[in-house]
C-alpha positions as CSV (number, residue, x, y, z in Angstrom):
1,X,56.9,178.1,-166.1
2,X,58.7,174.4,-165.8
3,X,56.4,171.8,-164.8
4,X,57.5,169.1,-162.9
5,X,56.4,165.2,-164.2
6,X,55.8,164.3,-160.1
7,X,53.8,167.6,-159.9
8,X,51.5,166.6,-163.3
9,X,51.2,163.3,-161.4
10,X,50.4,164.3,-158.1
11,X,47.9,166.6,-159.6
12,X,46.1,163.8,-161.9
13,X,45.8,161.9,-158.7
14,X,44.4,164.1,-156.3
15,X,41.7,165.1,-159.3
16,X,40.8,161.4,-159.3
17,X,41.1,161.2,-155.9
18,X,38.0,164.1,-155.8
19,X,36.3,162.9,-158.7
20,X,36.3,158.9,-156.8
21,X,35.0,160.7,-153.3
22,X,32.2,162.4,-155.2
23,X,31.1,159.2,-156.8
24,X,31.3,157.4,-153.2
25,X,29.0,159.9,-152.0
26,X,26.3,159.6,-154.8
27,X,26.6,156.0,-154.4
28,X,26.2,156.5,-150.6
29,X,23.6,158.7,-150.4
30,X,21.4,156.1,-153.3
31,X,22.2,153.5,-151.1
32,X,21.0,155.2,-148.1
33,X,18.3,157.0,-149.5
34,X,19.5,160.3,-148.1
35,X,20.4,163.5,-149.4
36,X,22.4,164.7,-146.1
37,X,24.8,161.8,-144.8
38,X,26.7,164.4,-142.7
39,X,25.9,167.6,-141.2
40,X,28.3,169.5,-143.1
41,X,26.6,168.7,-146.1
42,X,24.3,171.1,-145.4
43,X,24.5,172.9,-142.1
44,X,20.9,174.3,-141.9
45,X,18.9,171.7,-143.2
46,X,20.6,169.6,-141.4
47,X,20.0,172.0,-137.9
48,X,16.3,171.9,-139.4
49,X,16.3,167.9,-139.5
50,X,17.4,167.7,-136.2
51,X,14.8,169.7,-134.8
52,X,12.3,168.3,-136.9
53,X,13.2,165.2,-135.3
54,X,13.3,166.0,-131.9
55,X,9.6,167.2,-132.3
56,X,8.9,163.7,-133.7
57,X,10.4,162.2,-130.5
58,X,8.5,164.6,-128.3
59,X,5.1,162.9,-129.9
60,X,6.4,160.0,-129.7
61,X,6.9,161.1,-125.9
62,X,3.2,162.3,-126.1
63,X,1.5,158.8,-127.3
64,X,3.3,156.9,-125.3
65,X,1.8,158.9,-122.2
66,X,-1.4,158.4,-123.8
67,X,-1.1,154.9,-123.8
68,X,-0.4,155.2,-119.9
69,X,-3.2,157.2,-119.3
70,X,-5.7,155.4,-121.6
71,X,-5.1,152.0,-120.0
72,X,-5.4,153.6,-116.4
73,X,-8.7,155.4,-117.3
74,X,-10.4,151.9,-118.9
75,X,-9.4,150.6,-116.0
76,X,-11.5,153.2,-113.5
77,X,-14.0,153.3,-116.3
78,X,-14.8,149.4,-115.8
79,X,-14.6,149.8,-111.8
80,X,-17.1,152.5,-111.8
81,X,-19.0,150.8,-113.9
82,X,-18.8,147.7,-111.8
83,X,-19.6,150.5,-108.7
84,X,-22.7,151.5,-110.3
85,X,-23.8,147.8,-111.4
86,X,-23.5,146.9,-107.1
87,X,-25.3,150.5,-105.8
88,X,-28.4,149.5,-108.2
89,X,-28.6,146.6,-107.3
90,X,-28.8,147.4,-103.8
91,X,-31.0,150.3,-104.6
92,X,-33.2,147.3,-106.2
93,X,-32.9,145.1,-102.8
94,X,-33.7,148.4,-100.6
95,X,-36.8,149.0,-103.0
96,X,-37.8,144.9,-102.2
97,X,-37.2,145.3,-98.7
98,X,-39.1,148.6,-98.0
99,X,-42.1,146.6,-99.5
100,X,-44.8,145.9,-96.9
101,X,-45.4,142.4,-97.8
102,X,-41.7,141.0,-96.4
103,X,-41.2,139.8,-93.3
104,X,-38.7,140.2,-90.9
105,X,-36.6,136.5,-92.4
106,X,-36.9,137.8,-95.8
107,X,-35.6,140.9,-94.8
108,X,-32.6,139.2,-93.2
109,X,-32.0,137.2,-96.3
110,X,-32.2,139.9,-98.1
111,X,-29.2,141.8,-95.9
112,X,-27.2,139.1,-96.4
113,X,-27.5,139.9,-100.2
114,X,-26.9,143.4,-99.6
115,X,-23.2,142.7,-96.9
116,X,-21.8,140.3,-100.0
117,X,-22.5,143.8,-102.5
118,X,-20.7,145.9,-99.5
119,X,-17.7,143.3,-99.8
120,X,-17.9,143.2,-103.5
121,X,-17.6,147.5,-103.5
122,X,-14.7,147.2,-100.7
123,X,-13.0,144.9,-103.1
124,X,-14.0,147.3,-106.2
125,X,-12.6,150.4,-104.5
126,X,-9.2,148.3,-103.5
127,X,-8.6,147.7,-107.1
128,X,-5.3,147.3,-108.7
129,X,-4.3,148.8,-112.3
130,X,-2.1,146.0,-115.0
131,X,1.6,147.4,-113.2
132,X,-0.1,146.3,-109.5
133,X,-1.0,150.0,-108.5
134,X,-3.8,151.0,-106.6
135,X,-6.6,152.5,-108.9
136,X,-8.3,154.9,-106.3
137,X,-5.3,156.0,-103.6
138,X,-4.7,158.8,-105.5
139,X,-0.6,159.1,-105.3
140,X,0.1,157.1,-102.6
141,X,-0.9,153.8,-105.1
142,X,1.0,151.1,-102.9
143,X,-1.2,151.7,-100.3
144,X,-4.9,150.2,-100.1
145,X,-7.1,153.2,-100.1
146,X,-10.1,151.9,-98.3
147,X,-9.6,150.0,-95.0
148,X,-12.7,148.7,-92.8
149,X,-12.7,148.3,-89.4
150,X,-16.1,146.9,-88.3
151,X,-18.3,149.2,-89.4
152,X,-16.2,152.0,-90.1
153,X,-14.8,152.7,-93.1
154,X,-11.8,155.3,-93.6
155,X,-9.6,156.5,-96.7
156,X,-5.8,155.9,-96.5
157,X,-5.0,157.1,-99.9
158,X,-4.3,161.1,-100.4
159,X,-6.2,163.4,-103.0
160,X,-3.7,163.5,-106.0
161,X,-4.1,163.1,-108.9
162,X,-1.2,162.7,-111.9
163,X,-1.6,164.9,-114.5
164,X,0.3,163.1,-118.0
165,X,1.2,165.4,-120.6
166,X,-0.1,163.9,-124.3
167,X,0.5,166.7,-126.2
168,X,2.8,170.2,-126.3
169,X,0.1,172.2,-123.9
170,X,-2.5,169.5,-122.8
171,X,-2.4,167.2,-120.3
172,X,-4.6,165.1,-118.3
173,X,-5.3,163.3,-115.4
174,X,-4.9,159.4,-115.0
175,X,-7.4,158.5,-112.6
176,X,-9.5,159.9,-109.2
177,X,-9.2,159.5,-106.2
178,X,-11.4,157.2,-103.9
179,X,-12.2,160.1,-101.5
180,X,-14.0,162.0,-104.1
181,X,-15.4,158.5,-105.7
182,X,-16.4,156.7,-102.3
183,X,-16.0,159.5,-99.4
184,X,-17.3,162.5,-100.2
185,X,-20.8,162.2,-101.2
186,X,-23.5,164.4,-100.2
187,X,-26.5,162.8,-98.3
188,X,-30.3,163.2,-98.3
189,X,-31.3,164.7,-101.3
190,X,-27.8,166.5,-102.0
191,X,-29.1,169.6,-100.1
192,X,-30.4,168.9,-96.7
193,X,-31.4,165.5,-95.5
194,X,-34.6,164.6,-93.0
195,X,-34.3,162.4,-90.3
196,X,-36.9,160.7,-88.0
197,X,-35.6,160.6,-84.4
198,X,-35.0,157.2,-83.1
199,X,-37.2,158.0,-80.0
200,X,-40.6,158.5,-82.0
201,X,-43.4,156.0,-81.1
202,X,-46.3,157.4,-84.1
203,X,-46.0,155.5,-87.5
204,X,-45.2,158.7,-90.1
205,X,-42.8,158.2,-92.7
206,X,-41.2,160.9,-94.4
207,X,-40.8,161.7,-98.4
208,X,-37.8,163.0,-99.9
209,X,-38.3,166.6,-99.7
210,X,-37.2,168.8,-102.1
211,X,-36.2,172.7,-101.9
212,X,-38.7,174.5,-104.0
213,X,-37.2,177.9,-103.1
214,X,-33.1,178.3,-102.6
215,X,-33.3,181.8,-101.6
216,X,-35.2,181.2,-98.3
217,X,-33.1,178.6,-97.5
218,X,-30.5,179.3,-95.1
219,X,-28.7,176.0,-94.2
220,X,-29.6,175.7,-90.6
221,X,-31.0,173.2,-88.7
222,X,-34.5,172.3,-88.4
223,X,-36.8,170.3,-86.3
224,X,-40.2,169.3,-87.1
225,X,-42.3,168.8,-83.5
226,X,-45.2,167.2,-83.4
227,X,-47.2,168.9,-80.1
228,X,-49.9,166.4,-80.9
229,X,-51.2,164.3,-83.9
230,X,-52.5,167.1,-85.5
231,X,-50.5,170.1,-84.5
232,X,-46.8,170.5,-85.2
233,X,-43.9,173.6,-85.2
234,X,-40.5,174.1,-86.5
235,X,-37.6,175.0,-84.8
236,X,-34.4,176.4,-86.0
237,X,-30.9,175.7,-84.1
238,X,-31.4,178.7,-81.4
239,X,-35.1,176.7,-80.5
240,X,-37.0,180.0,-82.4
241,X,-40.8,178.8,-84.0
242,X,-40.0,179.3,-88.0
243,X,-43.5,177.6,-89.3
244,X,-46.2,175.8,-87.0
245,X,-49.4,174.7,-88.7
246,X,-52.1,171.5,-88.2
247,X,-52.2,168.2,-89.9
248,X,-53.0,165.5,-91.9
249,X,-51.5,162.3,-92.9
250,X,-49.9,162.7,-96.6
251,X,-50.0,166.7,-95.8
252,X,-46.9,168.8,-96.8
253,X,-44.6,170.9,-94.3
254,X,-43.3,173.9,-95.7
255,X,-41.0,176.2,-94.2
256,X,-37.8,178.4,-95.4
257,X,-37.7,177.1,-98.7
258,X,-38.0,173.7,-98.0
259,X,-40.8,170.8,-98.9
260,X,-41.4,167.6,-96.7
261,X,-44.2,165.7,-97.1
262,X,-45.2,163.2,-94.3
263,X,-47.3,159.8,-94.3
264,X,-48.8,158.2,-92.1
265,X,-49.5,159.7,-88.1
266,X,-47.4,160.7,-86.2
267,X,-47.8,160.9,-82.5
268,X,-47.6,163.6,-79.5
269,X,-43.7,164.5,-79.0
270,X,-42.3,162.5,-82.6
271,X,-39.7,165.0,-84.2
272,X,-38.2,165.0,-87.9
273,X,-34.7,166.5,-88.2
274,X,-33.6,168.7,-91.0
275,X,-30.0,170.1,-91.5
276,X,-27.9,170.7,-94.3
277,X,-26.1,167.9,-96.6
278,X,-23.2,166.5,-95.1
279,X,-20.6,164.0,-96.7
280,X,-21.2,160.2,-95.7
281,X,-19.7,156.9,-97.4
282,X,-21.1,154.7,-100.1
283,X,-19.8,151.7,-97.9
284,X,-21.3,152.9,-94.4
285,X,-24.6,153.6,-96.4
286,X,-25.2,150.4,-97.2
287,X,-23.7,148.5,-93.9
288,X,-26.5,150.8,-92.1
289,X,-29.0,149.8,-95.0
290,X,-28.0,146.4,-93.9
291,X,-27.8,146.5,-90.3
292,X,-31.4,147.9,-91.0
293,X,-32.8,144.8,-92.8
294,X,-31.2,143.0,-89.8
295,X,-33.4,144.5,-87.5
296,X,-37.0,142.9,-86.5
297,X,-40.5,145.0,-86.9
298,X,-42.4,144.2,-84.5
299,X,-45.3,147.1,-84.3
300,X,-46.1,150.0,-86.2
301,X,-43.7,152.5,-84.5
302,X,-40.7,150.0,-85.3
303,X,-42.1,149.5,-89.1
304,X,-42.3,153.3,-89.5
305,X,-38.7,153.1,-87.9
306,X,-37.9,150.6,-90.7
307,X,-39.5,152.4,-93.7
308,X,-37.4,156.1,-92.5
309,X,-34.3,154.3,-92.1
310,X,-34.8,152.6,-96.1
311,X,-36.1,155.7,-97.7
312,X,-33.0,157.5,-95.9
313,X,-30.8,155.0,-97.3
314,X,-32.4,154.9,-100.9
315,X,-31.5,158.7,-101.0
316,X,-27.8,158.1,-100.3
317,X,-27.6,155.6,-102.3
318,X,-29.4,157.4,-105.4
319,X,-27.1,160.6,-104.6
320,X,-23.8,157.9,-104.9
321,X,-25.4,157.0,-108.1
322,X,-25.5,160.6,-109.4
323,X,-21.5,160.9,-107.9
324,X,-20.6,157.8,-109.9
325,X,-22.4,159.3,-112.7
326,X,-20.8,162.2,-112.8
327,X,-17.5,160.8,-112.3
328,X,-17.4,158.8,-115.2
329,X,-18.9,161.8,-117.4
330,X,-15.3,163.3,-116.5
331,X,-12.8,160.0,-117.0
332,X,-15.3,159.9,-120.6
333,X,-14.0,163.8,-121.2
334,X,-10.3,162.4,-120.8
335,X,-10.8,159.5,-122.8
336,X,-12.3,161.6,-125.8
337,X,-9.6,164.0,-125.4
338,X,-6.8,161.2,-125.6
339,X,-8.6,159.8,-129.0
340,X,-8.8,164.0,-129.7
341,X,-4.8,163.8,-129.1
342,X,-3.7,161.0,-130.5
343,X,-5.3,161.9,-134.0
344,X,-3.6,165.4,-133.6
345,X,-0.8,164.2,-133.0
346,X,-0.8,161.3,-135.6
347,X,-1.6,164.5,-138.1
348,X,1.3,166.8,-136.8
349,X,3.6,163.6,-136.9
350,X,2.6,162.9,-141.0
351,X,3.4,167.0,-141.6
352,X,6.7,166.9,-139.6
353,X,7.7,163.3,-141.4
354,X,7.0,164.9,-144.5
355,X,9.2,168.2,-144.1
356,X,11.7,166.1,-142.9
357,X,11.7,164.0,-145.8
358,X,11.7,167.1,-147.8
359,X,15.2,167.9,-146.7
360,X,16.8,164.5,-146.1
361,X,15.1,162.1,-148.8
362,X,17.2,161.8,-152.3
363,X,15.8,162.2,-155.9
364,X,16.6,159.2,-157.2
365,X,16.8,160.3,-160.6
366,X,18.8,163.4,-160.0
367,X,21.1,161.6,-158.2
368,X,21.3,158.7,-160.7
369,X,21.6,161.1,-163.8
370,X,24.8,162.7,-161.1
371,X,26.1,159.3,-160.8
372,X,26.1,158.6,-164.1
373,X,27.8,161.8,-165.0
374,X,30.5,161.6,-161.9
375,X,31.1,158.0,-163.4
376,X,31.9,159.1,-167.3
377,X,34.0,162.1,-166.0
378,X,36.1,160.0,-163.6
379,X,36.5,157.3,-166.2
380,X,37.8,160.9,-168.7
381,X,40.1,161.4,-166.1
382,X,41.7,158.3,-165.7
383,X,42.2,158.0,-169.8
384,X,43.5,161.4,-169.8
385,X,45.8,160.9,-167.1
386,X,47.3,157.3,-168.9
387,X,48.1,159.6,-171.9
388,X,49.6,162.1,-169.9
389,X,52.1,160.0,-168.0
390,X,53.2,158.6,-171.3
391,X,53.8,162.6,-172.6
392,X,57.7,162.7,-172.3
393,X,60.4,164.7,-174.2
394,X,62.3,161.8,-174.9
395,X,60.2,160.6,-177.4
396,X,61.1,163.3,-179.4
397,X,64.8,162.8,-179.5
């Protein structure tokens, strides 16, 4: 077979040719660090490292969320802390002012303490988050939830709530909204509340109450009539006698389930409302607490008047406390499930940036020892291909 000299040339080059690329690579990848500069250096690890990394971008995805959702819930956390703060302190003031020993200026100045907390709780409720959005309007956050219009207080925000994904299957809400923190409370004792009517003239206050047995109880409405000082009966909604019975001041009325104990006399014709819980406002609470304090005693009947009307309002008030309460139990859940996240997620990322270092990092020696080697062969070649160009039949003429 005749061998050409350009084909022996053209061959020696495109041997060195391979042997350079193959040192630029090593020299590449030990400059980079990485095993696979290009896909095609290894098709499935490389298919692997891509969707190693898009996992890693996905938690990335999820902290980032969390970081959203953590700085929203601090931010309701220290406004229902700041609610709580203004509704004990006001249950403090309603305590003072229930106390026979004020009078009726004290009283007043004591209101006036008790409208500045209203304000104060307006304000709370109206709060912004750090990127200006309303904290409590649920989704419609440009929009001040709570709006006041003499002393009637209404909710302009809806009741949505954004749920932020932090991890592949979790999720959770960012906030509350101010209808179920402000609105929807349940008054009384949380089960029924007991009302004196305005038109009684005797000086009985009433307790509390308290249902002692729920499976009597059958959520109508009840009223307590005093036929005179001593004798009373109770009527349901269709005007039927449930209970009727005689009495003493500090005696006990009992009837379907329910407890009331009563202070003080009543007089001929006085009547005591019961019916169930319904929903009323922290912020009208506290204007009626107010409006209340505002108003002068004068005799016994408009003292008793006074004392219902406080004791009423202490109950709302203590069942807002027990709402705020429990609403802060739940943005505490979230918040211990973000740290719960965050550390799972910080786990999962170190496993995944392992594996992918697995496939992409280099072995530095291995790679050296290669270089080394790729180096000494291509620098064979290159003598061997000098003393082959110099091979010609005419030195041996």
């Amino acid at each position: 077979m005749r061998v050409s000299t350009s084909g022996s040339f053209l061959r020696g080059v495109s041997l060195m040719q391979q042997l350079q690329v193959a040192l630029d690579r090593t020299q590449q990848q030990i400059a980079s660090g990485r095993r696979l500069l290009t896909p095609s250096d290894d098709p499935i690890a490389s298919g692997r490292a891509l969707e190693l990394k898009e996992s890693l971008a996905r938690i990335e995805q999820f902290d980032r969320n969390g970081t959203i959702a953590r700085n929203r819930l601090s931010h309701e956390e220290a406004s229902l802390t700041d609610v709580n703060n203004v509704l004990q302190r006001v249950r403090e003031l309603a305590l003072q002012a229930n106390n026979g020993s004020q009078s009726n200026e004290s009283r007043r100045q004591i209101a006036v303490e008790v409208r500045q907390h209203l304000d104060a709780l307006v304000q709370i409720a109206n709060q912004r988050d750090g990127n200006g959005r309303y904290l409590f309007a649920g989704n419609m956050d440009s929009t001040a939830p709570v709006v006041r219009s003499g002393t009637t207080f209404s909710y302009n925000g809806d009741q949505g709530q954004r749920l932020i994904q932090i991890g592949e299957s979790r999720h959770v809400a960012d906030g509350d909204p101010g209808a179920r923190i402000f609105f929807q409370i349940r008054n009384g004792n949380g089960v029924f509340s007991a009302a004196a009517a305005a038109a009684n003239t005797g000086s009985a206050v009433l307790g509390p109450g308290s249902l002692v047995d729920p499976t009597q109880y059958d959520r109508d409405q009840y009223s307590i009539r005093f036929i005179d000082a001593a004798n009373y009966e109770v009527v349901d909604s269709s005007a039927a006698v449930v209970a009727a019975g005689t009495f003493q001041p500090g005696d006990t009325v009992a009837f379907r389930g329910i407890e009331l104990t009563i202070d003080g006399q009543p007089a001929a014709g006085d009547v005591f409302d019961v019916s169930p819980s319904g929903h009323q406002d922290m912020f009208t609470t506290i204007d009626e607490l107010a409006r209340t304090l505002e108003t002068a005693v004068s005799d016994e009947s408009s003292r008793a008047a006074m004392n219902n009307d406080i004791n009423e309002g202490i109950l709302n008030i203590d069942q807002a406390i027990g709402n705020i309460l429990e609403v802060r139990t739940q943005v505490g859940s979230r918040l211990a499930a973000l740290d719960y996240e965050e550390d799972s997620n910080g786990a999962f990322t170190l496993i995944l940036q392992e594996t992918l270092a697995d496939i992409e990092d280099l072995d530095y020696a291995e790679a050296i020892s290669q270089l080394s080697l790729q180096a000494t062969t291509l620098e064979a070649a290159q003598q061997s291909f000098l003393r082959t160009q110099n091979l010609s039949l005419f030195n041996y003429l």
